[in-house]
C-alpha positions in Angstrom: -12.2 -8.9 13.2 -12.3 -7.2 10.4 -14.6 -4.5 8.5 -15.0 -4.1 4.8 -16.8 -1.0 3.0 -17.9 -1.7 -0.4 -18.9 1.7 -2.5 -20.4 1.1 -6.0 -23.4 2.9 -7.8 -24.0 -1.0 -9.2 -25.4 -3.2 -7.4 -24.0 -6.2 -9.6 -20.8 -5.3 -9.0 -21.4 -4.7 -5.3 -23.0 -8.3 -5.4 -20.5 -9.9 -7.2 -17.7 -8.8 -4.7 -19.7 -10.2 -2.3 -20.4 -13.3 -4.0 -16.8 -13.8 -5.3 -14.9 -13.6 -1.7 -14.6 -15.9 0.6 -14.2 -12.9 3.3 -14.1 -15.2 6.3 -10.8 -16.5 5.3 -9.7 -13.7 5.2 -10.8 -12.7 8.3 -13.7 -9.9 7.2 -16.2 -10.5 9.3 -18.6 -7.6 8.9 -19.1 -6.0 4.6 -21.4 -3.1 4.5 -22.5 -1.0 0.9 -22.9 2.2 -0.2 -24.0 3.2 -3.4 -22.5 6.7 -3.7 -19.4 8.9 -2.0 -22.2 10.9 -0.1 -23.6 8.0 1.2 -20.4 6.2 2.0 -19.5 9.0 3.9 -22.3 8.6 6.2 -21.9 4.9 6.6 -17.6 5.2 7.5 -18.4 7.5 10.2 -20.6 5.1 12.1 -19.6 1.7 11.0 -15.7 2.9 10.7 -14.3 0.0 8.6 -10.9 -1.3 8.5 -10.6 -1.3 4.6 -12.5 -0.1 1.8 -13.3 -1.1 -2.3 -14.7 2.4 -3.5 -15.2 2.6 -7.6 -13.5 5.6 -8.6 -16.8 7.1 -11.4 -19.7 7.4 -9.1 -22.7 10.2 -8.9 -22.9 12.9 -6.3 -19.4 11.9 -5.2 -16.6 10.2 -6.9 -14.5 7.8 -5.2 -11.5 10.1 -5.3 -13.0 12.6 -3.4 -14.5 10.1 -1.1 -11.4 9.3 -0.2 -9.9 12.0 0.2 -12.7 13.0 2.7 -11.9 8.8 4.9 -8.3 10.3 4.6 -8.5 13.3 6.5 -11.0 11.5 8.8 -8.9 8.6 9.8 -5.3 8.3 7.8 -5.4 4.9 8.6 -8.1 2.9 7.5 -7.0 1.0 4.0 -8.5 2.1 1.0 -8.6 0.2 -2.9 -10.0 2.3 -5.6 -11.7 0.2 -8.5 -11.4 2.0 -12.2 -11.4 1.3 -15.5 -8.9 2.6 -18.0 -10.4 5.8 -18.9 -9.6 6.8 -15.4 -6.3 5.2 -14.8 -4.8 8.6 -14.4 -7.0 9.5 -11.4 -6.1 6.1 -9.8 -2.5 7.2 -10.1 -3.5 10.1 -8.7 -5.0 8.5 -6.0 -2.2 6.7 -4.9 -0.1 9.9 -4.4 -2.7 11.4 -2.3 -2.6 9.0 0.2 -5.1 6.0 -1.4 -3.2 2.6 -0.7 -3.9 0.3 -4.2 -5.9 0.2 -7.3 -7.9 -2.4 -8.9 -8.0 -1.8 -12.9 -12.0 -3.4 -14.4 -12.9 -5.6 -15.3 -12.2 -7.2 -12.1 -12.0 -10.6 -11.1 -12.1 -13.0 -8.1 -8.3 -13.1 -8.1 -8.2 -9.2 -8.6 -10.5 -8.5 -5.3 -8.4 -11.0 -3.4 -4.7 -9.8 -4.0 -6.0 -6.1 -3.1 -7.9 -7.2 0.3 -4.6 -9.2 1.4 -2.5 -6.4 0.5 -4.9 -3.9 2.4 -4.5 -6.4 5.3 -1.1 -6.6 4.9 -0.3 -2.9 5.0 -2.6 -3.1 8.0 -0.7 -5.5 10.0 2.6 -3.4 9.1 0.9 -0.7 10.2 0.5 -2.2 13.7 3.6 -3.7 13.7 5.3 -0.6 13.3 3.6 0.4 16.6 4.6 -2.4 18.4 8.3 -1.8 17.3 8.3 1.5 18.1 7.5 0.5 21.3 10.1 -2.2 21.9 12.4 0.7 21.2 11.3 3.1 23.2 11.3 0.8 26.2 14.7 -0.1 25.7 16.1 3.4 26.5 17.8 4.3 29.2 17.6 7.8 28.5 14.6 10.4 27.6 15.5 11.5 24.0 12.6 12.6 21.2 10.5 10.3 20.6 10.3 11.2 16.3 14.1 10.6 16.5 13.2 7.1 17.3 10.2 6.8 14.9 11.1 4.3 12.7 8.4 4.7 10.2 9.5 8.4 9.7 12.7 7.2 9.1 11.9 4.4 6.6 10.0 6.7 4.5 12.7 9.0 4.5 15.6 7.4 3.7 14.3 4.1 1.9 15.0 5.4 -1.7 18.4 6.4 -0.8 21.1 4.2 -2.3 23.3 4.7 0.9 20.3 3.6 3.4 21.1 0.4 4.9 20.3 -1.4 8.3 23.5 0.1 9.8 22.2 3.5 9.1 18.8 2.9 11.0 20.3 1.1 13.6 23.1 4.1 14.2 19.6 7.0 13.8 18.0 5.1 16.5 21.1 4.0 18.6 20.9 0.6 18.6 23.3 -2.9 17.7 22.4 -3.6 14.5 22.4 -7.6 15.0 19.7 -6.4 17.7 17.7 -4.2 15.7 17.9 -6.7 12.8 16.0 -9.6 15.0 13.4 -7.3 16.2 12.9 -5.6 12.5 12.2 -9.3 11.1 10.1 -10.4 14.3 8.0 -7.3 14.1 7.8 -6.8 9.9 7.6 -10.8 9.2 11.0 -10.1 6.7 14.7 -9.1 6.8 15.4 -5.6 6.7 16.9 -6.5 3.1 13.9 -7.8 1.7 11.6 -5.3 3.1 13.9 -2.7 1.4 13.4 -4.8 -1.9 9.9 -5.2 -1.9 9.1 -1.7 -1.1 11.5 0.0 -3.9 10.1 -2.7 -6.6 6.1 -1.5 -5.7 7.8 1.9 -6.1 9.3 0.9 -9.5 5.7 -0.2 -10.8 4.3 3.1 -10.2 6.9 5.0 -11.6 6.8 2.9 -15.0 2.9 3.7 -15.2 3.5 6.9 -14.6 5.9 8.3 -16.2 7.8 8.2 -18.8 11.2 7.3 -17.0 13.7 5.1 -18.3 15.0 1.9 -16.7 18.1 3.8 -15.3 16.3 6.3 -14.2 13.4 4.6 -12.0 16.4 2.5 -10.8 18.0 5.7 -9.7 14.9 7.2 -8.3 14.4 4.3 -5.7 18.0 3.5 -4.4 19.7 0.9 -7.1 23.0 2.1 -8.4 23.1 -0.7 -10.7 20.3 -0.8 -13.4 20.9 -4.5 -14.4 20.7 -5.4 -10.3 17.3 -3.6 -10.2 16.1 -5.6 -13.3 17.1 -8.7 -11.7 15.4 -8.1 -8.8 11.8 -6.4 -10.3 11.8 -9.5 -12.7 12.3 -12.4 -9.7 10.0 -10.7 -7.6 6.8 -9.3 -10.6 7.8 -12.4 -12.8 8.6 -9.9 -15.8 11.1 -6.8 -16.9 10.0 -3.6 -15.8 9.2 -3.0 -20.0 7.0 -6.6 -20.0 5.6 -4.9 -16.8 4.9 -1.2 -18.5 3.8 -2.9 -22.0 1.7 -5.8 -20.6 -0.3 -3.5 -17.9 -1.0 -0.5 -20.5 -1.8 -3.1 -23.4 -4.6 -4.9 -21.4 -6.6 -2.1 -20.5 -6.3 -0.6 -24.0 
């Protein structure tokens, strides 16, 4: 069962995401409001939801320092910042503290949707990576550790290296790679390939809004040596180059 935070000085908007969702497909069972950071604050530490849909320009405390605040708290509940253009760059921001996904206004049915399943997703991930660290761990046969066999801690490391590869992990950790690669897609719901792929391409997208990087450069940034490969693969998996992506996301807001 899951809980859902909604922080918004409107109450349309607050409304409307309620109205717009269908929250028990998704599995939300409880949705609680706030109209403020302050009060939010309050509210988290009592009802201590599982994700949160915080607007970023709100009195007495904005969403960005609200969550930093839920951050320090508890580094794992999920949190979606809502803003409009004017504050884009404190979304981006956001995201580099810590904050997990951004919703640009004016929102829509489809917008709120894709962010909760994505908050959900990293959830599951999250939990997953537990249970995998786990199934590791109680495959040893000797006492060796333990952050040598974290494989979060690795993945963050060493995913935007162009060298990283499944071998690599499974030689850090000390395992058969043909091993490690069933449990990886068991426990993450992908290959090790494709989890690689879809992480550098989120990557990519923040980079382009950004910065002011060139293809090559982003490509380099996130572990393609090849800039054509990493336009092949950002277009199958966004549906556009990374320049429609850049052009078409800035132009709509403007």
């Amino acid at each position: 069962m899951i809980r859902l935070l909604i922080v918004d000085d409107e109450p349309l908007v607050r409304r409307g995401i309620k109205s717009l969702v269908n929250f028990d497909k998704l599995n939300i069972k409880e949705v609680e409001e706030a109209v403020n950071g302050e009060e939010a604050l309050e509210i988290f530490k009592v009802f201590k939801p599982h994700l949160i849909l915080a607007d970023i320009n709100m009195p007495k405390m904005d969403g960005l320092t609200f969550a930093k605040h839920v951050k320090a708290i508890d580094e794992n509940v999920k949190i979606a910042l809502v803003t409009g253009y004017d504050y884009f760059d404190y979304a981006l921001q956001a995201l580099k503290l810590g904050v997990d996904d951004y919703i640009l206004k004016p929102i829509s049915k489809k917008d709120i949707e894709e962010v909760l399943i994505k908050l959900i997703q990293k959830m599951e991930e999250d939990a997953l990576s537990l249970e995998v660290q786990k199934t590791v761990q109680e495959r040893l046969d000797v006492s060796i550790d333990d952050d040598y066999y974290d494989i979060e801690s690795i993945l963050d490391r060493e995913k935007y290296h162009a060298d990283f590869s499944l071998k690599k992990l499974s030689d850090e950790l000390g395992y058969n790679s043909s091993y490690l690669s069933g449990v990886f897609k068991k426990q993450y719901g992908m290959t090790f390939q494709d989890y690689l792929i879809h992480t550098r391409i989120e990557q990519a997208k923040l980079l382009l809004l950004s910065t002011e990087l060139k293809n090559y450069e982003v490509a380099e940034k996130i572990g393609f040596t090849d800039v054509n490969y990493f336009g092949s693969r950002f277009k199958k998996l966004v549906g556009m180059s990374p320049k429609q992506y850049k052009v078409q996301v800035k132009h709509k807001h403007e």
